[in-house]
C-alpha positions as CSV (number, residue, x, y, z in Angstrom):
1,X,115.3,90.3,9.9
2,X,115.8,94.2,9.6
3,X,118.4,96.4,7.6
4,X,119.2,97.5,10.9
5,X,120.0,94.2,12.7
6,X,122.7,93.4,9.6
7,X,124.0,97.2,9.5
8,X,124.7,96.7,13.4
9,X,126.1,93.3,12.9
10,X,128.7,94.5,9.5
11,X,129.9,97.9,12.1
12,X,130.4,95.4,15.0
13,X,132.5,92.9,13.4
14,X,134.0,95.3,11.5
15,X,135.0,97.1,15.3
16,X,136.2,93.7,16.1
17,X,138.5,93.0,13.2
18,X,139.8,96.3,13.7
19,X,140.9,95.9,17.4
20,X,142.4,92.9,16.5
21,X,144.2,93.8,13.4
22,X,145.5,97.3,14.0
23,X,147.8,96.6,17.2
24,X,149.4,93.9,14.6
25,X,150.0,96.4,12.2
26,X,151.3,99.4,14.0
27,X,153.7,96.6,15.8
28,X,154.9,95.7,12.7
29,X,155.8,99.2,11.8
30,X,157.6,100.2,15.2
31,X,159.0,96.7,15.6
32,X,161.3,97.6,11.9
33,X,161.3,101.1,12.6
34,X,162.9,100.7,16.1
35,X,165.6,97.9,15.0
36,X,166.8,100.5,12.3
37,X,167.1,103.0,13.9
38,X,168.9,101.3,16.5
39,X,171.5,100.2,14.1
40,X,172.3,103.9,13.0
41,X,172.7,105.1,16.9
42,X,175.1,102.6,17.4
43,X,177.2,103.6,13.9
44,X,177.2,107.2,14.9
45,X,178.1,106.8,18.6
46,X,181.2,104.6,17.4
47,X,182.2,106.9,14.5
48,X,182.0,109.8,17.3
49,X,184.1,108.0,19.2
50,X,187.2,107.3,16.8
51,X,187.1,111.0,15.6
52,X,187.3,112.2,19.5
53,X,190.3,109.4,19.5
54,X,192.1,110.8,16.1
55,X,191.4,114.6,17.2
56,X,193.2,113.5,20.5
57,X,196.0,112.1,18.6
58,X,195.0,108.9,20.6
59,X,194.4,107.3,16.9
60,X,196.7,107.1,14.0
61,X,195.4,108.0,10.7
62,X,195.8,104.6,9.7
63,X,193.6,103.1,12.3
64,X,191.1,105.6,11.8
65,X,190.6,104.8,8.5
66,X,190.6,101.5,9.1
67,X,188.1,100.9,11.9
68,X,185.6,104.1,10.0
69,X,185.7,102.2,7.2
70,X,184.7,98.8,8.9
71,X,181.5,100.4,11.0
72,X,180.9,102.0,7.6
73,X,181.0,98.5,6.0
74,X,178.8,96.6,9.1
75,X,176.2,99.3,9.1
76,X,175.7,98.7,5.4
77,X,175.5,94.8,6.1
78,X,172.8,95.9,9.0
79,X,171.1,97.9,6.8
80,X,171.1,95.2,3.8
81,X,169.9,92.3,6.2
82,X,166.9,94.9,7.6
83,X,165.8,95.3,3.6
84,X,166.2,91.4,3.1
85,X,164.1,90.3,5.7
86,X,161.4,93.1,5.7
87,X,159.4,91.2,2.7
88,X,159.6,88.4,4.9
89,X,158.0,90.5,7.6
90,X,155.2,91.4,5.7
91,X,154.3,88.4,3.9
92,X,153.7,87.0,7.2
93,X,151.5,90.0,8.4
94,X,149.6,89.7,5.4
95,X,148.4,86.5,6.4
96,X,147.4,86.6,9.8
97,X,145.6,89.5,8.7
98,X,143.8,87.7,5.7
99,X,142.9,84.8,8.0
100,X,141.7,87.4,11.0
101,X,139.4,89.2,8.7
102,X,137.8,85.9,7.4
103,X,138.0,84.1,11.1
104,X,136.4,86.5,12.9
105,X,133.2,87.4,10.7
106,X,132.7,83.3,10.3
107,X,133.1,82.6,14.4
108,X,130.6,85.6,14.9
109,X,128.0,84.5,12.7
110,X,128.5,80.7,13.8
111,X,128.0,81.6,16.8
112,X,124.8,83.4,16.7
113,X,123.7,80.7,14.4
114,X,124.1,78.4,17.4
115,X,123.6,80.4,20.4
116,X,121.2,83.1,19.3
117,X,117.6,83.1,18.4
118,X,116.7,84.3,14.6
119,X,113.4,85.5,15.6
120,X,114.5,87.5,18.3
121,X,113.5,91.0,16.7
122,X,110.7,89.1,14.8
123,X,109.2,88.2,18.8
124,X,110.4,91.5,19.9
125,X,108.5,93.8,17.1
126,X,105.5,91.6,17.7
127,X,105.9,92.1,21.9
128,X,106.2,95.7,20.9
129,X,103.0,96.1,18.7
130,X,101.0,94.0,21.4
131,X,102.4,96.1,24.1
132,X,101.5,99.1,22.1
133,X,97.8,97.8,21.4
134,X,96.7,96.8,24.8
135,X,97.7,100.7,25.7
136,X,95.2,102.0,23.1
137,X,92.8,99.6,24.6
138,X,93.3,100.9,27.5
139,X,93.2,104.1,26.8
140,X,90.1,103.1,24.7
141,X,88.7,101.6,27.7
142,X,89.3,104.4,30.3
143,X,87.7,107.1,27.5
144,X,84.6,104.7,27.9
145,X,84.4,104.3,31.2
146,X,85.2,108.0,31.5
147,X,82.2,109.6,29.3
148,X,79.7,106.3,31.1
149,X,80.8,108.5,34.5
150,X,80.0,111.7,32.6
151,X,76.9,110.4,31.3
152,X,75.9,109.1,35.5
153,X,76.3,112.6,36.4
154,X,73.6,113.6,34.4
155,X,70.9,110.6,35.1
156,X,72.0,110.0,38.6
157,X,68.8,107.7,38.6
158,X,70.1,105.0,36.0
159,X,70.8,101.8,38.3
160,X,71.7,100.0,35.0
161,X,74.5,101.9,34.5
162,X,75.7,102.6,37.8
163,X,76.2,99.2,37.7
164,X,78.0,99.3,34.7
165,X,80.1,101.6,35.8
166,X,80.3,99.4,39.1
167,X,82.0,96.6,37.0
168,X,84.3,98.7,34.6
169,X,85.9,100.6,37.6
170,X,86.6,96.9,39.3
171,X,88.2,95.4,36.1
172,X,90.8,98.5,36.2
173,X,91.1,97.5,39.4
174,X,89.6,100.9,41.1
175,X,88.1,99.8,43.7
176,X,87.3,103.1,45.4
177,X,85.1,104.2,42.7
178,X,83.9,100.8,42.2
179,X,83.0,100.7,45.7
180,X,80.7,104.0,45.2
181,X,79.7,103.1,42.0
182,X,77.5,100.1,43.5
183,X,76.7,102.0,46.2
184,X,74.4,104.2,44.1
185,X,72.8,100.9,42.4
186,X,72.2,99.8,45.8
187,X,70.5,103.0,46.6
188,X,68.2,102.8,44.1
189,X,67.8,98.6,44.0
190,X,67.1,98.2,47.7
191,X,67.9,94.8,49.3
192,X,68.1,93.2,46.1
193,X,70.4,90.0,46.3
194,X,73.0,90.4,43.6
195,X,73.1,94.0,43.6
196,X,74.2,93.6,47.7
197,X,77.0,90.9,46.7
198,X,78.2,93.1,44.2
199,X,78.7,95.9,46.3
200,X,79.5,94.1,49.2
201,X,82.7,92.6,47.0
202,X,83.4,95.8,45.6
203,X,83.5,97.5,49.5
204,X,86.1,94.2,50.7
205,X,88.1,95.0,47.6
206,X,88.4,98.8,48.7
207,X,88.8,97.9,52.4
208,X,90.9,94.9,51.9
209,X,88.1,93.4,54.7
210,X,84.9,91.9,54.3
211,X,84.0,93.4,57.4
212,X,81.4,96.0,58.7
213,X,79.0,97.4,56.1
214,X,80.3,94.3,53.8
215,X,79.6,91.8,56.0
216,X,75.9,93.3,56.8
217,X,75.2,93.0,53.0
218,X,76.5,89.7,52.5
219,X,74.4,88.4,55.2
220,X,71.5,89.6,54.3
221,X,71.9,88.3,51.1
222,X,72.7,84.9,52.1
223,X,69.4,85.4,54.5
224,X,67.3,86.1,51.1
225,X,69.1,83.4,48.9
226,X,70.5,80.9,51.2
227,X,71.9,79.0,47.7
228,X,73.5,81.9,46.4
229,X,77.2,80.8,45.6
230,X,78.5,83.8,45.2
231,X,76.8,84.8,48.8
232,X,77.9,81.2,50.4
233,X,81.6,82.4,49.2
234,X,81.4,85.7,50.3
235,X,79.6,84.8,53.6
236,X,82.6,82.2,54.4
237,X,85.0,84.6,54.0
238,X,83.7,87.7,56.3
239,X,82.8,84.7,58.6
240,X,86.9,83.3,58.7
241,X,87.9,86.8,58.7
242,X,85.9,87.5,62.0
243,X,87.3,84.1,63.7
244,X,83.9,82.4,63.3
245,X,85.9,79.3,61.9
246,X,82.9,76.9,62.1
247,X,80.4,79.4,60.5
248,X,82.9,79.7,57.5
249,X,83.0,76.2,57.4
250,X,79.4,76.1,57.4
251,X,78.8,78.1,54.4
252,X,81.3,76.5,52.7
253,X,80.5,72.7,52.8
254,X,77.0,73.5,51.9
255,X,78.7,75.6,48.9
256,X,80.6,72.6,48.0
257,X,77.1,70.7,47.5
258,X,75.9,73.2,44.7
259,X,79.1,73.6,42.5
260,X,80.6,70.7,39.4
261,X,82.7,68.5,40.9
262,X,86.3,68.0,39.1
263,X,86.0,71.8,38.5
264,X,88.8,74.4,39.4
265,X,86.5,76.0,41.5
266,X,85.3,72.8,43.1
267,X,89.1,71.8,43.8
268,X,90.3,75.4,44.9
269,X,87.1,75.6,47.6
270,X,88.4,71.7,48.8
271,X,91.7,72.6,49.7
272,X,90.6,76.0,51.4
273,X,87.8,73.5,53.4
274,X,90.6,71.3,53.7
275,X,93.2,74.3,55.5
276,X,89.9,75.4,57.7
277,X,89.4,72.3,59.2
278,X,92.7,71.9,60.4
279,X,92.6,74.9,61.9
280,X,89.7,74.5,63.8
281,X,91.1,71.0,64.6
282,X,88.5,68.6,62.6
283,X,90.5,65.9,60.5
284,X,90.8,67.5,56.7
285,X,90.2,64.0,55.4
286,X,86.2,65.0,55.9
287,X,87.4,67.9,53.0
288,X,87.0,65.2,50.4
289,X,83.3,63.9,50.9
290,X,81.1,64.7,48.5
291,X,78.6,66.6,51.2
292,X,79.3,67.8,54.7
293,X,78.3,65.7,57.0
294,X,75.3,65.2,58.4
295,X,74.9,66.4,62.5
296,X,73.6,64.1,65.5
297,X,71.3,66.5,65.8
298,X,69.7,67.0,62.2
299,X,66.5,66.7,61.0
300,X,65.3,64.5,58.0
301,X,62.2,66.3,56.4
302,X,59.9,64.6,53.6
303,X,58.0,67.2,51.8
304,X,55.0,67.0,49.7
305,X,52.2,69.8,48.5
306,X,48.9,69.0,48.7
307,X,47.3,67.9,45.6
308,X,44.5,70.8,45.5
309,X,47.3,73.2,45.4
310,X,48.8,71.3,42.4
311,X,47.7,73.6,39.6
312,X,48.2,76.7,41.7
313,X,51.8,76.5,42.1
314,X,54.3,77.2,38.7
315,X,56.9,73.8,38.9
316,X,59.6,76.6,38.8
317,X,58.5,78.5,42.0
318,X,61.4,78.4,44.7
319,X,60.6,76.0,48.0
320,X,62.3,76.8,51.1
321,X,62.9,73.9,53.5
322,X,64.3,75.7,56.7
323,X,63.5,75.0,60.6
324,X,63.3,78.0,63.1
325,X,63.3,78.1,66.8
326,X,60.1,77.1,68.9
327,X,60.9,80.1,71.1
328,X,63.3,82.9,70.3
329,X,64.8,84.3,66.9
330,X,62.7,83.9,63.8
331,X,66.1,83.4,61.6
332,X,65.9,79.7,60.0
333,X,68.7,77.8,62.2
334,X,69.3,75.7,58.9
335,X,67.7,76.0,55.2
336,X,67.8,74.3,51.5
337,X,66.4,75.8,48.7
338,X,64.2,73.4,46.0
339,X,61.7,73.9,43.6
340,X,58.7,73.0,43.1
341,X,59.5,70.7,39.9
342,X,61.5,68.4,42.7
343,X,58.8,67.4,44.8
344,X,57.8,65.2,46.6
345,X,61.5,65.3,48.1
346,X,63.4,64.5,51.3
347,X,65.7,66.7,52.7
348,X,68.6,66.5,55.7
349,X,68.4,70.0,57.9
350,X,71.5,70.4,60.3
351,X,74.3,72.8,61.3
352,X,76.2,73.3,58.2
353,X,73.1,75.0,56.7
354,X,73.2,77.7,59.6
355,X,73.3,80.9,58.4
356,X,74.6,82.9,61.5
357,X,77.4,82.0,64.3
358,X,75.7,80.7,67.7
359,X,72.4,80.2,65.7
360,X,72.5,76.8,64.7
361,X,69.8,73.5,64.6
362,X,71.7,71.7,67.3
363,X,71.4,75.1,69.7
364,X,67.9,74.5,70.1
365,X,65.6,71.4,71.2
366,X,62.5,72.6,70.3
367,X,62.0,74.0,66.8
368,X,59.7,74.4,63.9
369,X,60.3,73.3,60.4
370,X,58.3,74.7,57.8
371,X,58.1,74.1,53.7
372,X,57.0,77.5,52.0
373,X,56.6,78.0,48.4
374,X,57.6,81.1,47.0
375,X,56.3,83.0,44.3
376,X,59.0,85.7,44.9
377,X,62.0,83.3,44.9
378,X,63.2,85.4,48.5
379,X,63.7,84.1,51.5
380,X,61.5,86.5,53.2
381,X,58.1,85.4,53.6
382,X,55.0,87.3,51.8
383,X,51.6,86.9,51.5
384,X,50.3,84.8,49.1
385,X,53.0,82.0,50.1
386,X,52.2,78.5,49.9
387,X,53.4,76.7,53.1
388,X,52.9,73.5,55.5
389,X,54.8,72.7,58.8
390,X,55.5,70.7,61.7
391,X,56.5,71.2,65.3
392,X,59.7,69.3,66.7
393,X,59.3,69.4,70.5
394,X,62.1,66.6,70.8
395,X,64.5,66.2,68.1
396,X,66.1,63.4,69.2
397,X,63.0,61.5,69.7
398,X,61.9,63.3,66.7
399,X,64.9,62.4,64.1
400,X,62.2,62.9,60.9
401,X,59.4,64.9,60.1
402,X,56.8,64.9,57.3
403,X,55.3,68.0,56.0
404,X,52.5,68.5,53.1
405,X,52.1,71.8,52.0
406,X,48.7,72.6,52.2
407,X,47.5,76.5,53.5
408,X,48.1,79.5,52.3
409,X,50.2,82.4,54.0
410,X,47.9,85.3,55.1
């Protein structure tokens, strides 16, 4: 412990003992002093008296000497007991004052010894110089983050760093400049997937909304990356925030596929599928399965490529398994994203692989599924794809499909 903490204990039971010990003393003194001086009032008032009585010849000489001469005699008696017991008197003083002045120094420090906490200034120094080091990181931090700004200013055509500077501005929790920040990456990256989840986070973190210009990115993210977790997440979200319960819940069970089990995330995303399907009235029980469930209306596809196409294809180019309406929208009503290393494979298409509210497999009878091997990894499909398909006319006559990959996109 410091010099300080034992100066500051020594002055403050030294405070104490004198509170307690200097009312005792100055009693002491007025208690003697007052009983005195009492004594000697009394003497003079009385010897006043018999001299007004002998000057008014109420007294005889005789009697006046007599009755002086006996207050005379009492107030030495007075004064001789006062001098006898004084000694008395302060003996005793001396001791309660000798045991106050050990008592209270030994009842302090027992009880600190039993109440208190030794390390107190030890943990409090050590608070203090953590304290003061996270402020120099800080301030470390924002000089960084600071001159990378500076240094944007001057090569406004760095995406790199305006990313960079995208992710320091979030961790100190600036959002606004965050926000622009990954606006300027975007700029330069295009419709890149993660660059689009990035700075659609960064603009629901300034907004405190996923919606609008957030929500556009996120789902044409999700359109390019159907897997994405980060997009899934994101995509439930703006969904739930916009009342599309069943969309959210969408995304989410097929998110729940592609994470650990028995991980934080896995348990936190259970308990929110959990609260969403009790709101939209479904029995949270269904929370708990390992996969969402499949719909009446899926599709089971079986997927193979074509063995002449065997050594064109890498085994880590992305497969999209997805089914599209027959007639209307283009946008893949459900789709699961493979690669190549897993075929042959058979796959399960159905409504909680939708990507869009309204646009699901079960809102159309006649559809189109198609297998397409990208050499891109998007969603979006480019010349030079490897693909196959088959035409549902009748999905529930039509529960499974088979498609071979076999012709290449023009």
């Amino acid at each position: 412990m410091s010099i300080l903490f034992w100066v500051l204990v020594v002055t403050l039971i030294l405070l104490a003992i004198g509170i307690v010990i200097v009312p005792i003393i100055v009693n002491r003194q007025l208690v003697s002093s007052d009983k005195q001086q009492h004594n000697i009032t009394i003497a003079r008032q009385r010897l006043a008296d018999l001299k007004q009585s002998h000057a008014n010849n109420q007294l005889s000489d005789t009697d006046f000497k007599q009755q002086s001469g006996e207050i005379e005699l009492a107030l030495g008696y007075d004064l001789e007991a006062e001098a006898d017991s004084t000694p008395a008197q302060s003996s005793q003083g001396k001791w309660a004052i000798a045991i106050l002045v050990w008592f209270i120094p030994f009842l302090s420090l027992l009880s600190y010894l039993m109440l208190g906490d030794l390390d107190a200034l030890t943990k409090l120094e050590k608070q203090n110089q953590i304290s003061q080091q996270r402020q120099n990181d800080q301030q470390t931090i924002e000089t960084m983050v600071a001159g990378l700004a500076e240094k944007m200013k001057q090569n406004p055509d760095d995406a790199k760093g305006w990313q960079m500077l995208g992710r320091s501005y979030k961790a100190m929790k600036k959002f606004d400049q965050a926000a622009e920040a990954y606006g300027q990456a975007y700029r330069l990256l295009g419709d890149q997937t993660e660059i689009m989840l990035l700075y659609a986070d960064a603009l629901g973190l300034q907004q405190g909304t996923l919606k609008g210009k957030a929500a556009e990115l996120v789902t044409k993210a999700v359109q390019q990356e159907p897997e994405n977790t980060t997009g899934l997440w994101l995509a439930g979200m703006a969904q739930a925030e916009q009342g599309h319960l069943q969309t959210a819940l969408q995304h989410w069970l097929k998110l729940k596929t592609l994470i650990k089990p028995d991980t934080k995330e896995y348990n936190d995303l259970n308990s929110l599928i959990g609260s969403l399907q009790q709101r939209i009235g479904e029995q949270p029980a269904s929370a708990t399965n390992d996969a969402p469930a499949a719909s009446a209306t899926g599709i089971n596809v079986s997927v193979s490529l074509d063995e002449n196409w065997g050594d064109k294809v890498s085994q880590s180019d992305t497969l999209f398994i997805y089914a599209q309406a027959l007639q209307g929208p283009k946008m893949p009503l459900a789709i699961a994203k493979k690669q190549v290393s897993d075929l042959p494979l058979s796959v399960e298409l159905n409504d909680s692989m939708a990507m869009m509210p309204g646009m699901t497999l079960s809102s159309f009878e006649q559809v189109k599924v198609i297998a397409r091997i990208s050499k891109s990894g998007t969603a979006m499909p480019q010349a030079g794809d490897v693909m196959g398909f088959q035409v549902v006319k009748d999905k529930q006559a039509t529960p499974s499909v088979q498609v071979e990959i076999n012709q290449l996109m023009p």
